[in-house]
N, CA, C and O atoms as a GROMACS GRO file, in nm:
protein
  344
    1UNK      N    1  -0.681  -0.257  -1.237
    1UNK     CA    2  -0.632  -0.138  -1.173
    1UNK      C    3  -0.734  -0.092  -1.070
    1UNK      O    4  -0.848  -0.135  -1.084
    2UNK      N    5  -0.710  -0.013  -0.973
    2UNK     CA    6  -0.754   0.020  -0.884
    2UNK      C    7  -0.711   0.188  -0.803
    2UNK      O    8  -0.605   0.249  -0.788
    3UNK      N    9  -0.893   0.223  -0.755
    3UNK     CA   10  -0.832   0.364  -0.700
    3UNK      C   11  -0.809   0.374  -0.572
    3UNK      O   12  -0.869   0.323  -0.478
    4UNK      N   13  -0.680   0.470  -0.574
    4UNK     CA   14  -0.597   0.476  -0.418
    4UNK      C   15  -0.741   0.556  -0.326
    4UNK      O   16  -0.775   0.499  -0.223
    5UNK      N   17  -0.813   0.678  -0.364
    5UNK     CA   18  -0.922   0.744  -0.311
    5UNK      C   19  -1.004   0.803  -0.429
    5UNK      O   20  -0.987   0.815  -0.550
    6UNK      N   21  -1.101   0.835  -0.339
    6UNK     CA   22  -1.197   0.874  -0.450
    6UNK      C   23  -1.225   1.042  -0.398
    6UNK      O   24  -1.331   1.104  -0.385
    7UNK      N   25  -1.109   1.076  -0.380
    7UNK     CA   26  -1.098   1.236  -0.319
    7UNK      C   27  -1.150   1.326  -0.446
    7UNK      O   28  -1.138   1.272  -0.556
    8UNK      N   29  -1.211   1.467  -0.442
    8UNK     CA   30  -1.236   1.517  -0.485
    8UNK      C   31  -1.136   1.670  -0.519
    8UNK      O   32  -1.168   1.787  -0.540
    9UNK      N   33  -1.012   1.602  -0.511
    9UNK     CA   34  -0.886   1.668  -0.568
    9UNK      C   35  -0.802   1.660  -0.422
    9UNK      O   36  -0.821   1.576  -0.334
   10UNK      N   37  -0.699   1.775  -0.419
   10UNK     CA   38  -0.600   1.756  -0.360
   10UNK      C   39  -0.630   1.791  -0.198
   10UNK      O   40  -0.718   1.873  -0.171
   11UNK      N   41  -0.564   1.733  -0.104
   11UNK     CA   42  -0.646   1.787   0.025
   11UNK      C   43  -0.563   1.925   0.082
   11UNK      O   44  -0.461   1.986   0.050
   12UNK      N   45  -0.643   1.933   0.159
   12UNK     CA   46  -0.639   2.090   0.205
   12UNK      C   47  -0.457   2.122   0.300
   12UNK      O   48  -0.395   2.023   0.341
   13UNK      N   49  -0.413   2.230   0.316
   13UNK     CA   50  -0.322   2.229   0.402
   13UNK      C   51  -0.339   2.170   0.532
   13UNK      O   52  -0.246   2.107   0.582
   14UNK      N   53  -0.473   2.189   0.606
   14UNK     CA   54  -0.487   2.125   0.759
   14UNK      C   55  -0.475   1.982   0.770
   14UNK      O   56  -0.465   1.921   0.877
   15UNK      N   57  -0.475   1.920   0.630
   15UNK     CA   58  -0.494   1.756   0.665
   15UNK      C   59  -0.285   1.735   0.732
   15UNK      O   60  -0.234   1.691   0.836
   16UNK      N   61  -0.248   1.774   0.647
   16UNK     CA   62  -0.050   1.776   0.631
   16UNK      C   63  -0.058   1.778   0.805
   16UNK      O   64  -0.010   1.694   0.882
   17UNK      N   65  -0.159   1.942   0.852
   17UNK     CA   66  -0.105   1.968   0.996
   17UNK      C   67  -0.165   1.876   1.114
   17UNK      O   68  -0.145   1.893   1.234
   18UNK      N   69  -0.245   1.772   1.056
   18UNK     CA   70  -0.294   1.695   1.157
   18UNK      C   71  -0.213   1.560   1.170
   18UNK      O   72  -0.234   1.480   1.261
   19UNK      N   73  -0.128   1.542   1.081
   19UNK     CA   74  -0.028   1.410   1.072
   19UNK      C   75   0.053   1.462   1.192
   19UNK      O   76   0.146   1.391   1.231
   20UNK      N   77   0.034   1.550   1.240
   20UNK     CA   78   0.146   1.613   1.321
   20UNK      C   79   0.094   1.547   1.513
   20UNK      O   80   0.139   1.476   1.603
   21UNK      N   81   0.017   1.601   1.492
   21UNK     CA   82  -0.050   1.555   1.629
   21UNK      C   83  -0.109   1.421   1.618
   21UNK      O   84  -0.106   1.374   1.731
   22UNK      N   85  -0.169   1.324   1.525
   22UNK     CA   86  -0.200   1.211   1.506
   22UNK      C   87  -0.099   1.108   1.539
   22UNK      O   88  -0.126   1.016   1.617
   23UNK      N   89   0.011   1.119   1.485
   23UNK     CA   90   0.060   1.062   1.399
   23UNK      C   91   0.279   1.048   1.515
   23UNK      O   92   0.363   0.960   1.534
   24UNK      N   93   0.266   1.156   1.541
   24UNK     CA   94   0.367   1.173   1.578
   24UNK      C   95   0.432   1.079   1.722
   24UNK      O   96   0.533   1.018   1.758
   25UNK      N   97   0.334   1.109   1.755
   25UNK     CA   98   0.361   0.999   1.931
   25UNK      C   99   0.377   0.898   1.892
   25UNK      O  100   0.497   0.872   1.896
   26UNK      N  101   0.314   0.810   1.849
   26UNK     CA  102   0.311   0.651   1.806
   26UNK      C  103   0.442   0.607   1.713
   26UNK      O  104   0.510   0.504   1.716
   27UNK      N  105   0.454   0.749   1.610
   27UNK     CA  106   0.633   0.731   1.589
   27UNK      C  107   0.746   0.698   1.637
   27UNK      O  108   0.831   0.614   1.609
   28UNK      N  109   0.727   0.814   1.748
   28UNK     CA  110   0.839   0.780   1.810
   28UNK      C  111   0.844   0.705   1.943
   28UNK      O  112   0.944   0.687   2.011
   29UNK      N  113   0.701   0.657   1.973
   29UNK     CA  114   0.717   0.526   2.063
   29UNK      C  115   0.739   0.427   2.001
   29UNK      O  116   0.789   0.344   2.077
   30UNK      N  117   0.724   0.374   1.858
   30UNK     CA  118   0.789   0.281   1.800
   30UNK      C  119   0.913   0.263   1.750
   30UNK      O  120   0.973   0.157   1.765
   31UNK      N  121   0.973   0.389   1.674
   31UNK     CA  122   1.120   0.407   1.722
   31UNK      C  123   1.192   0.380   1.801
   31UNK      O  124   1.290   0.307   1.791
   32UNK      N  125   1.137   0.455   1.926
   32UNK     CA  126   1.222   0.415   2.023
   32UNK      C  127   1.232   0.273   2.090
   32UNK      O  128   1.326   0.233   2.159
   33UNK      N  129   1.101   0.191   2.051
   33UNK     CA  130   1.090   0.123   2.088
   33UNK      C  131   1.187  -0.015   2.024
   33UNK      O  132   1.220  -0.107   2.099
   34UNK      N  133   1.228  -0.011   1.868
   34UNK     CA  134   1.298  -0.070   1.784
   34UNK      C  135   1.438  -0.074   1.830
   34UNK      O  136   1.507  -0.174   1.853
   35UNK      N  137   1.470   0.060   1.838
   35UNK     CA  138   1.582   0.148   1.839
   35UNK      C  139   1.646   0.050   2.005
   35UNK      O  140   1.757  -0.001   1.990
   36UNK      N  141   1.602   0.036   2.102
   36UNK     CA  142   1.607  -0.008   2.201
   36UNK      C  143   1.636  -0.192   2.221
   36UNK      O  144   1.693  -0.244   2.317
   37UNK      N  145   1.582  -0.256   2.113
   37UNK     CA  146   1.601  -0.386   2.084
   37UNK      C  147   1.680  -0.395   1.990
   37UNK      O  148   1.719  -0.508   1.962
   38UNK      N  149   1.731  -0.280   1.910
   38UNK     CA  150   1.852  -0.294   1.784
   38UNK      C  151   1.955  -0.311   1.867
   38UNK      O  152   2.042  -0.391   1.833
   39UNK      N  153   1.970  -0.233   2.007
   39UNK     CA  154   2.095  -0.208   2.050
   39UNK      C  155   2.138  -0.329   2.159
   39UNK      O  156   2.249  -0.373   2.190
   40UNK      N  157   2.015  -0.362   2.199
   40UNK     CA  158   2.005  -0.478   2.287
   40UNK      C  159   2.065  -0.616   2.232
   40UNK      O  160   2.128  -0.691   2.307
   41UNK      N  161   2.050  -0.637   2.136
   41UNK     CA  162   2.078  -0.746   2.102
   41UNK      C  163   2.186  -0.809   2.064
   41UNK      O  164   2.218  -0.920   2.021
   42UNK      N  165   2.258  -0.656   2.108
   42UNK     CA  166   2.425  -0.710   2.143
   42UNK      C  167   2.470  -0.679   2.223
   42UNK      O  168   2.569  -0.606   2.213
   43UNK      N  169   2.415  -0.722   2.354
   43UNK     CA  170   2.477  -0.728   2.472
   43UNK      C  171   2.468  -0.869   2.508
   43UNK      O  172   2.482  -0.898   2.626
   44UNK      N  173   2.446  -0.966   2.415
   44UNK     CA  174   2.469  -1.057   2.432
   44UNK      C  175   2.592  -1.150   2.398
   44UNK      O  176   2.620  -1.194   2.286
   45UNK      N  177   2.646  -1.168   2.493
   45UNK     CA  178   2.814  -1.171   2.452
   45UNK      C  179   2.850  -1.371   2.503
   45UNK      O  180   2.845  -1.444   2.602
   46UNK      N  181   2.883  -1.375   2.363
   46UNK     CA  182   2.879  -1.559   2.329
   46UNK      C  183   3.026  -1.618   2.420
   46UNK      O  184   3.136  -1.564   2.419
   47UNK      N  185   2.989  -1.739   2.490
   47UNK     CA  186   3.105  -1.784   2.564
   47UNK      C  187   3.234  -1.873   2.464
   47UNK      O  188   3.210  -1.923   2.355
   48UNK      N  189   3.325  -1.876   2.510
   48UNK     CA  190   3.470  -1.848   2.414
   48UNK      C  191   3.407  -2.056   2.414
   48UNK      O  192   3.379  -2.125   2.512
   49UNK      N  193   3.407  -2.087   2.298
   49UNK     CA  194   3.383  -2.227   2.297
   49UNK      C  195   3.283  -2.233   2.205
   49UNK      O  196   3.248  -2.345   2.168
   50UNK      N  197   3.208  -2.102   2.143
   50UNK     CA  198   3.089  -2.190   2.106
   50UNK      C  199   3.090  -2.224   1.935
   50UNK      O  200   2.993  -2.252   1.865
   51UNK      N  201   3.215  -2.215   1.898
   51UNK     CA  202   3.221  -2.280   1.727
   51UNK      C  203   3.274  -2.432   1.775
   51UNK      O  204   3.279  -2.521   1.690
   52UNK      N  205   3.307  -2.454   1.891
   52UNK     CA  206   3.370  -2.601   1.854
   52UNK      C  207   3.272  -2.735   1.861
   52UNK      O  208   3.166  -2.762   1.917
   53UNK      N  209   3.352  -2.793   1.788
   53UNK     CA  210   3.272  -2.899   1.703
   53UNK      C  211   3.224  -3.022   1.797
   53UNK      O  212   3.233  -3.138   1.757
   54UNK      N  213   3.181  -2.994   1.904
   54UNK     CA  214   3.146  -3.104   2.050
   54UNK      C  215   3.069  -3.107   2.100
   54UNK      O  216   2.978  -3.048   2.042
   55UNK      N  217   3.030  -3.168   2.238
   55UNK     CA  218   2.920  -3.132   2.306
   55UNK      C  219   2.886  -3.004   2.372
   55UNK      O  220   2.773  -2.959   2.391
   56UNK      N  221   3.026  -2.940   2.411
   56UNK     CA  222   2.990  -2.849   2.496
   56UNK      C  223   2.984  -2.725   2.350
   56UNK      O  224   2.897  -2.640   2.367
   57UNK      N  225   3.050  -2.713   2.242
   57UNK     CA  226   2.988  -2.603   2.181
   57UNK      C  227   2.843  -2.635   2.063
   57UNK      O  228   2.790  -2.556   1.985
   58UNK      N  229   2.813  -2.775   2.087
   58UNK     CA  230   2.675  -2.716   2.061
   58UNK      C  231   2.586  -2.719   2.223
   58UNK      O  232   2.470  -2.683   2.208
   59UNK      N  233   2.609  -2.742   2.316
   59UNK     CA  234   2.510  -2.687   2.443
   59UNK      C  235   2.524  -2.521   2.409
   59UNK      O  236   2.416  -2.471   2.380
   60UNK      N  237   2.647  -2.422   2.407
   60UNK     CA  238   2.668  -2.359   2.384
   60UNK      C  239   2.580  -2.250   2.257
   60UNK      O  240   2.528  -2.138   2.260
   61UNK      N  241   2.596  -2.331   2.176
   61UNK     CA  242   2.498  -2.269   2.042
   61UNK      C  243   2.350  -2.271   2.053
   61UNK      O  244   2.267  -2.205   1.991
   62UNK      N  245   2.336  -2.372   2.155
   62UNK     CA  246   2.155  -2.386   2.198
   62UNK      C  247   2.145  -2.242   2.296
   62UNK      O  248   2.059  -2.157   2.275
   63UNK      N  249   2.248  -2.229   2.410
   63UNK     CA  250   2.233  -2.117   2.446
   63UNK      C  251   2.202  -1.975   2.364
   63UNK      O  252   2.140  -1.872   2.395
   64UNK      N  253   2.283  -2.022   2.231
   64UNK     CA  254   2.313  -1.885   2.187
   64UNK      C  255   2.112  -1.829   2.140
   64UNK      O  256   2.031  -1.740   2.164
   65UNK      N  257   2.123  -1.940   2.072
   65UNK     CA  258   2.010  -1.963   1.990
   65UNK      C  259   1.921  -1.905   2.060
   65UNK      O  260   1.884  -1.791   2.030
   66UNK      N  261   1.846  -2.007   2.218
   66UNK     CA  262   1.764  -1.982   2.254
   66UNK      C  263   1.753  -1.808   2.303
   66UNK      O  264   1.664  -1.743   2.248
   67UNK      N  265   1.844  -1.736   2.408
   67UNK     CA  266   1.858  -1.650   2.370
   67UNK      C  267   1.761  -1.539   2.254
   67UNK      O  268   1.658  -1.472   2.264
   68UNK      N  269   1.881  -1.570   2.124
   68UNK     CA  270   1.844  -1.495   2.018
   68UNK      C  271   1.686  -1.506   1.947
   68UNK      O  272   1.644  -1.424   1.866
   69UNK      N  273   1.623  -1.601   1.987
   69UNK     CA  274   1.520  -1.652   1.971
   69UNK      C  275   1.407  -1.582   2.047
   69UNK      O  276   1.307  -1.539   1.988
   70UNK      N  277   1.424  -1.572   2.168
   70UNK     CA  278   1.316  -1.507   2.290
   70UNK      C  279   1.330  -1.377   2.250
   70UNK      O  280   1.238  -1.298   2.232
   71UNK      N  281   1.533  -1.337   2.226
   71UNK     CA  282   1.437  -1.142   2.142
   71UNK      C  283   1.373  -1.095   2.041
   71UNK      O  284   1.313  -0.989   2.022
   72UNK      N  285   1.397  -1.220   1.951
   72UNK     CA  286   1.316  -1.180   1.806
   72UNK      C  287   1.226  -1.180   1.843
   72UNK      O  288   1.152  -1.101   1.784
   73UNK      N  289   1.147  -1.269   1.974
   73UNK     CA  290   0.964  -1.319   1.949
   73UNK      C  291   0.940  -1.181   2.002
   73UNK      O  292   0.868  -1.101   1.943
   74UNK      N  293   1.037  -1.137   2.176
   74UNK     CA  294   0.978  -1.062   2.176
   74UNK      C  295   1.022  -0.860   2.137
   74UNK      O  296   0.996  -0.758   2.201
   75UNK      N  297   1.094  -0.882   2.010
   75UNK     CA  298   1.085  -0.744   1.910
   75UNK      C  299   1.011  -0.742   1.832
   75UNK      O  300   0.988  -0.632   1.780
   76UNK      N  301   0.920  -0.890   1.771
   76UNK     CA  302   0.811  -0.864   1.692
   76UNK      C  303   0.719  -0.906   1.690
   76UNK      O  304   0.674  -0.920   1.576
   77UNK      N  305   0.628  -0.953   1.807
   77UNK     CA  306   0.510  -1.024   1.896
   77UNK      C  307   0.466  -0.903   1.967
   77UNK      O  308   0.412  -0.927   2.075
   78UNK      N  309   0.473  -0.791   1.936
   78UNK     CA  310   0.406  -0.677   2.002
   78UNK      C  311   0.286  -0.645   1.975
   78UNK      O  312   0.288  -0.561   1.885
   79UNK      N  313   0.191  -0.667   2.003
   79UNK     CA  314   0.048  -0.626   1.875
   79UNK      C  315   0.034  -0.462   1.948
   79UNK      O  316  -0.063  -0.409   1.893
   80UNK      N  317   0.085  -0.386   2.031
   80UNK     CA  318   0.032  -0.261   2.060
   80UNK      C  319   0.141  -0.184   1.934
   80UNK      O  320   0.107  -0.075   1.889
   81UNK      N  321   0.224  -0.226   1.901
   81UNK     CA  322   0.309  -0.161   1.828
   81UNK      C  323   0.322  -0.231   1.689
   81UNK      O  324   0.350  -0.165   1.589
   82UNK      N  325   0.304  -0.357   1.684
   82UNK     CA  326   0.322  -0.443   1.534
   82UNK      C  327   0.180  -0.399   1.469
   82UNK      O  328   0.175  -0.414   1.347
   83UNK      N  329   0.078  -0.352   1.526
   83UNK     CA  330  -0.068  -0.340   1.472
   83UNK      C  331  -0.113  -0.209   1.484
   83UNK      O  332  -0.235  -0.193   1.477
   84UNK      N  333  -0.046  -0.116   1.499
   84UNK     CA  334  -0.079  -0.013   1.533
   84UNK      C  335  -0.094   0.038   1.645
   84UNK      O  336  -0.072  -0.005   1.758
   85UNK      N  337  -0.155   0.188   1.586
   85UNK     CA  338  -0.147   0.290   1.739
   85UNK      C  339  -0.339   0.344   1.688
   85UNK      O  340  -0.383   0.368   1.576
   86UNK      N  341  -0.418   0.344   1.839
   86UNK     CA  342  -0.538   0.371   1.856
   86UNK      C  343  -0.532   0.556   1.950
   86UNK      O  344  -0.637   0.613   1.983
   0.00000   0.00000   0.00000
């Protein structure tokens, strides 16, 4: 087992009011920043062909793929936002 802190009881009201100004910007630049690639990632609209079982719907599915591929790297290859806020 292990201790979470070695505080000398409960902290004061000012610590609560400094999460406020610390804490708050970097929230909601990451929010928004999520929030912005949640919605994005369906505007990608698949060409009428790409379940069939051929050449042209798997060229098709490589499209899809690659695509879907470049937004994941870049929604979670961020180190200013995947690693924190300074």
């Amino acid at each position: 087992m292990f201790k979470l802190c070695a505080c000398a009881g409960p902290a004061g009201s000012s610590l609560l009011n400094s999460y406020e100004i610390e804490r708050r910007g970097s929230a909601l630049r990451n929010t928004n920043y999520a929030r912005g690639f949640a919605e994005s990632v369906g505007n990608f609209i698949p060409e009428p062909g790409l379940e069939a079982e051929d050449a042209s719907g798997a060229d098709l599915r490589n499209v899809a793929g690659a695509y879907l591929e470049d937004h994941a790297r870049r929604e979670f290859n961020i180190p200013g936002i995947t690693f924190g806020a300074r």
